[in-house]
C-alpha positions in Angstrom: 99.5 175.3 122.1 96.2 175.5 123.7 97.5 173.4 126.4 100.1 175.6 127.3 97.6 178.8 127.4 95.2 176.8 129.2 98.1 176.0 131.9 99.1 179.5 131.7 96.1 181.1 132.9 95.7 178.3 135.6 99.3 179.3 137.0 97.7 183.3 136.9 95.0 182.1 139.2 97.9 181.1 141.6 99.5 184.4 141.7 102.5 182.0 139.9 104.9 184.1 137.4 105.0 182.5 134.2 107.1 182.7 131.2 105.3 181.4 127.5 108.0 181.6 124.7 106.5 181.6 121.4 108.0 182.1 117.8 105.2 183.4 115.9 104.8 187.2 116.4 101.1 187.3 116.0 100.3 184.4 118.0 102.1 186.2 121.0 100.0 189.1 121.0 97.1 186.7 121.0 98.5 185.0 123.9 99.8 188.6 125.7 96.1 189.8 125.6 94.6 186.4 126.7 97.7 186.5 130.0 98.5 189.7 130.8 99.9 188.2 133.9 102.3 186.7 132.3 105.2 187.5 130.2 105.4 186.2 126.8 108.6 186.3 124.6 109.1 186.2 120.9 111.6 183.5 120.4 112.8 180.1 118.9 112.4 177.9 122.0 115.5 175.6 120.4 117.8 178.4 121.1 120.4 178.0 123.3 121.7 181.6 123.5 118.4 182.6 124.8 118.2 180.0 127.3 121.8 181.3 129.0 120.6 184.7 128.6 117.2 183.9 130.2 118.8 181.5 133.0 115.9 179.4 132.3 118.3 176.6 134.6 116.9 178.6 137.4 113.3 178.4 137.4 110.5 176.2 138.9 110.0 174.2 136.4 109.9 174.1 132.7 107.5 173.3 130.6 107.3 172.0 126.9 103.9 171.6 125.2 103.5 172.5 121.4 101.4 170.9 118.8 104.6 168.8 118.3 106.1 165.5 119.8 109.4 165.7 117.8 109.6 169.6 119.1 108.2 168.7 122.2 110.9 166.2 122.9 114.0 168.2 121.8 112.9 171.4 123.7 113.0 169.1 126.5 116.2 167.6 126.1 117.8 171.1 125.6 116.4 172.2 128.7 117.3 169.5 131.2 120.7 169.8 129.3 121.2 173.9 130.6 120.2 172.2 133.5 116.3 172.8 134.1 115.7 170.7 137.6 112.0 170.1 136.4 111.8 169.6 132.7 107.6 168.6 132.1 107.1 167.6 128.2 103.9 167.1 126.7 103.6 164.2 124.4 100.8 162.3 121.9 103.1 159.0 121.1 104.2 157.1 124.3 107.0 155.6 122.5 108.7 158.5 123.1 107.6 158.1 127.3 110.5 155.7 128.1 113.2 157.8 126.1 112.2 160.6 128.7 112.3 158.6 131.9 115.4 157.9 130.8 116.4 161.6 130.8 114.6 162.4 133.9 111.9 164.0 131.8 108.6 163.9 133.3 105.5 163.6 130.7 102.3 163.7 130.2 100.4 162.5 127.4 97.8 164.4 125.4 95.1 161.9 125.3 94.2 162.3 128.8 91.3 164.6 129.9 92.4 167.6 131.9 96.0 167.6 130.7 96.8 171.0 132.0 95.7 169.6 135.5 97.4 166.6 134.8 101.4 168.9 134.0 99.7 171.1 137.6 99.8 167.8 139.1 103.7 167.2 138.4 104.6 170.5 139.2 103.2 170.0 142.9 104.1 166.5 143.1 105.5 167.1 146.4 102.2 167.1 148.2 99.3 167.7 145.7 98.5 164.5 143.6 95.8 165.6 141.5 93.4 168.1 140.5 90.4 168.1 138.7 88.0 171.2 137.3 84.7 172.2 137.9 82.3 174.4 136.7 84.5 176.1 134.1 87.4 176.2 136.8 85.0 178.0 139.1 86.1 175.3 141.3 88.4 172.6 142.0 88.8 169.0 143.4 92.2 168.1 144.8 93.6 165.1 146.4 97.0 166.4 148.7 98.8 164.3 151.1 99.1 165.5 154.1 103.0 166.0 155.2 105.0 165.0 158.4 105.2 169.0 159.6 101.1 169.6 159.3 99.7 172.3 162.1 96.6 170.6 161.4 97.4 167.2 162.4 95.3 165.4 165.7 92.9 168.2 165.1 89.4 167.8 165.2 87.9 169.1 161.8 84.9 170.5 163.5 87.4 172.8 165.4 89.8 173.5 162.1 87.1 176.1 160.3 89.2 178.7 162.1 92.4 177.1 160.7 91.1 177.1 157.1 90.6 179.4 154.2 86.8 180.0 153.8 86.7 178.2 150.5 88.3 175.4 151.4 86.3 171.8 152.4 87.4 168.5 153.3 85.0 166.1 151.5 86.9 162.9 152.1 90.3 161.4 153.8 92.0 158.3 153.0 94.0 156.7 156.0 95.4 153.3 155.6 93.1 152.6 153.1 89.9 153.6 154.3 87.9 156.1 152.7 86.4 158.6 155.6 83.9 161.4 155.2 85.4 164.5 156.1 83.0 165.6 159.0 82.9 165.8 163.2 85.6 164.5 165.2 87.7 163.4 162.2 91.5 164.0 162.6 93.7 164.1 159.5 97.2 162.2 160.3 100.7 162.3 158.7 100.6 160.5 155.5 96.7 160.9 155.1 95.3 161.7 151.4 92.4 164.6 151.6 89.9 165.0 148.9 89.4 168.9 148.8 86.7 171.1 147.3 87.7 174.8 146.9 88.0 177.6 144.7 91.2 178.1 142.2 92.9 181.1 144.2 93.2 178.8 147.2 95.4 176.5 145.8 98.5 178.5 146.2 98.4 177.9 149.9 97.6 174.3 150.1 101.4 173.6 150.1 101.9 175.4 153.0 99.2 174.7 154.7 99.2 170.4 154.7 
């Protein structure tokens, strides 16, 4: 789907390996052309033989987005089944949502503006909460929350510029409930939330770096 090409060149940005399996022949060269970062595969995603032979148990995460729920939602099932740790479906009818959660399927539903940021968002869900596009993804906004193990904690932000990649500002952070603006003598803490202005190849090291 669109979705999944959209999300596809996102994941490029990153520097992020990504697989796109696709059953129609011409709609993969479409897609190689458009990626040709990624790999793209000429396949029936409902077979299981290609998922053993592609150890698809052992990647990232796996994600499911066609035009279809009904595809959507079996793909799904046969993944976490081979045993996919992250299984991420796409959906357009939530009564399919708490059939999912019961699977330990994560969603996201196709109504929602941004839904390629929105599967991004549960990829990262260790630290990165959401992101949101700018400009024709010329930039991005992120909220992160800032982990136990920062380098930058107790730090002064006028002092972290050093500490930073060049593209990277803090615009806001959230402590306790209260919104600060990200300037001066402002320290960032365990457990804070950061609202982040930067540029799409930057996100790759957020992880690492909060």
């Amino acid at each position: 789907s669109s979705v999944g090409v959209r999300l596809a060149h996102i994941l490029e940005l990153r520097n992020i390996h990504v697989k796109i399996v696709e059953h129609d022949e011409n709609r993969c060269k479409e897609i190689a052309d458009l990626l040709p970062k990624s790999t793209v595969i000429n396949e029936d995603g409902k077979n299981l033989d290609f998922f053993a032979s592609e150890q698809i148990s052992d990647v990232d995460a796996f994600v499911v987005c066609t035009n279809s729920d009904e595809e959507n939602f079996l793909i799904a099932s046969i993944g976490k089944y081979v045993g996919c740790k992250k299984v991420i479906s796409l959906i357009s009818n939530t009564s399919f949502a708490s059939i999912l959660k019961s699977l330990d399927i994560k969603y996201a539903v196709s109504e929602r503006v941004n839904i390629a940021n929105r599967i991004l968002s549960i990829i990262h869900e260790e630290k990165i909460i959401s992101i949101a596009s700018l400009c024709d993804n010329k930039a991005k906004v992120l909220e992160i929350k800032v982990s136990e193990d920062c380098d930058l904690v107790g730090i002064p932000l006028s002092e972290l510029s050093a500490k930073l990649p060049k593209n990277l500002i803090i615009s806001a952070i959230e402590n306790r409930g209260r919104v600060m603006i990200g300037k001066g003598n402002r320290i960032i803490s365990p457990g804070d939330t950061l609202i982040l202005n930067t540029s799409p190849e930057i996100i790759a090291q957020l992880q690492d770096l909060f």
